[in-house]
N, C-alpha and C positions, 0 to 999 in steps of 0.2 A: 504494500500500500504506500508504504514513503518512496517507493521509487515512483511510482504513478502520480504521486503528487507534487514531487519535483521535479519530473517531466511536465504536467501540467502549469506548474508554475514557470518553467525555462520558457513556455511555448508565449509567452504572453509580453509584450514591450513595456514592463513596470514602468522604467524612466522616461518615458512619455506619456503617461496616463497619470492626471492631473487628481489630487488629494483635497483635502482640506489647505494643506500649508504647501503645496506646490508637488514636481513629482512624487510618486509612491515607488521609488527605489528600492526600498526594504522591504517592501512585504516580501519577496521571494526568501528574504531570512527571517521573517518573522512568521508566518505561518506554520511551516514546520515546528516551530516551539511548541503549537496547540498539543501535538502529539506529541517529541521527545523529550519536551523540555521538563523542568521540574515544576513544584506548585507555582513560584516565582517567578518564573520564565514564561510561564502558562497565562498567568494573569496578565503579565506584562504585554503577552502579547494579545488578549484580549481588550485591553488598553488602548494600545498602540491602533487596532484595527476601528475602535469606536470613535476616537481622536481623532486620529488621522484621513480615515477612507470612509467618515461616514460623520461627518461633524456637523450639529443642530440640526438634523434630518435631512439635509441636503445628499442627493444624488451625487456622486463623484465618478470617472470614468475609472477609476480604481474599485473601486465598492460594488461595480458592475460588474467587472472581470473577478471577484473574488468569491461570486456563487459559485461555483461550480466546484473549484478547491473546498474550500468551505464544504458543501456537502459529501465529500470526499473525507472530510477530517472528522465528521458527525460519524463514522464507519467505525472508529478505533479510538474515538477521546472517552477521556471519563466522564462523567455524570456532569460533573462541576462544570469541564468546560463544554460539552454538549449543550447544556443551558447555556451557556453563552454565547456560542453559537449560533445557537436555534434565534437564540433573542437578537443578534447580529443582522441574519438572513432575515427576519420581521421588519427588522427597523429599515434593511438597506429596499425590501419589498414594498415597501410604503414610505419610502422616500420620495422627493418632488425634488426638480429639479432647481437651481436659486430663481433661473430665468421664471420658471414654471410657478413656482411660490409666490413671485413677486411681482407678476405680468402688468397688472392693473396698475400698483404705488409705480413701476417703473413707466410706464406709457402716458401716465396724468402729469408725470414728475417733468416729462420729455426727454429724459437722460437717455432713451435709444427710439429709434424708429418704429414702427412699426416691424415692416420687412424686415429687419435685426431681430426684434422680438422671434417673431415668427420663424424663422431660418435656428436660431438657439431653444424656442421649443420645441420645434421637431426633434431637432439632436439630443435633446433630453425626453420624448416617448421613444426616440429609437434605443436609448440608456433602458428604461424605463420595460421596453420591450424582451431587451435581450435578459434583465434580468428578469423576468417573469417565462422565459423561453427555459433559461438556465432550472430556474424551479422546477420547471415542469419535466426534467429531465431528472429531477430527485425525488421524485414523489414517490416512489415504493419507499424509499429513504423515509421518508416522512412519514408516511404512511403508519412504519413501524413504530418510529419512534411515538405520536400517537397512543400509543398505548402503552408507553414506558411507565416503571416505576415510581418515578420521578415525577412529581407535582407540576415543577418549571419547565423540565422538558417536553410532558404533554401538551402542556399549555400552550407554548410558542408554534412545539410541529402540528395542534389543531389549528391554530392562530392560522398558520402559513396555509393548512389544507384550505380552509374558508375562502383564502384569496383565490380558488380553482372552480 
């Protein structure tokens, strides 16, 4: 499974896919943590992925390409970070994108054009898209989890089935 998911992760142009605080360079070293790393390492990069590739519910083009690993890492993490997880893929699945949030305050304000508007919401349903494509491509994933043990983790992977 960690080679599959470091092949997954090679396959993907981190330093050009734009984050909260500018490229998302690191996730291809920070994801791997979910599963090898220790509690500390785990959280951190639990952190790191809600911070960075997924900040104030904003859509990022990082946060998009990070379904698919992500459901990938739901396969073999513990409990603790599964809920984190689960609750990651919720927040990035109902995410909006800034353009998209802010359409109306930005268009009365005049600070872009209309056609700019427009031309940056598409690009964010097509974010928007791929991540809801990506879900749909983990739904036995989900599906099982569902019925986990776990309080938090049910909760988030029914959260996600609803969005289907």
């Amino acid at each position: 499974m960690m080679q599959e998911l470091h092949e997954m992760l090679d396959t993907v142009p981190w330093d050009r896919l734009e984050g909260a605080y500018g490229p998302a360079a690191e996730v291809p070293f920070i994801v791997p943590a979910l599963v090898e790393g220790d509690d500390d390492e785990q959280q951190s990069a639990i952190n790191y992925i809600s911070e960075n590739c997924l900040h104030q519910e904003t859509l990022y083009e990082s946060a998009a390409e990070l379904v698919r690993p992500l459901l990938l890492v739901l396969k073999t993490a513990s409990p603790k970070i599964k809920a984190g997880v689960l609750k990651i893929l919720f927040q990035i699945a109902t995410a909006r994108g800034q353009f998209t949030a802010n359409q109306h305050t930005a268009f009365m304000r005049g600070a872009y054009s209309a056609d700019f508007l427009k031309a940056k919401i598409d690009e964010e349903k097509k974010l928007a898209d791929n991540v809801h494509s990506s879900l749909a491509a983990g739904l036995e994933t989900l599906s099982a989890l569902a019925h986990d043990d776990d309080e938090q983790i049910r909760h988030y992977a029914n959260e996600l089935m609803r969005l289907f």
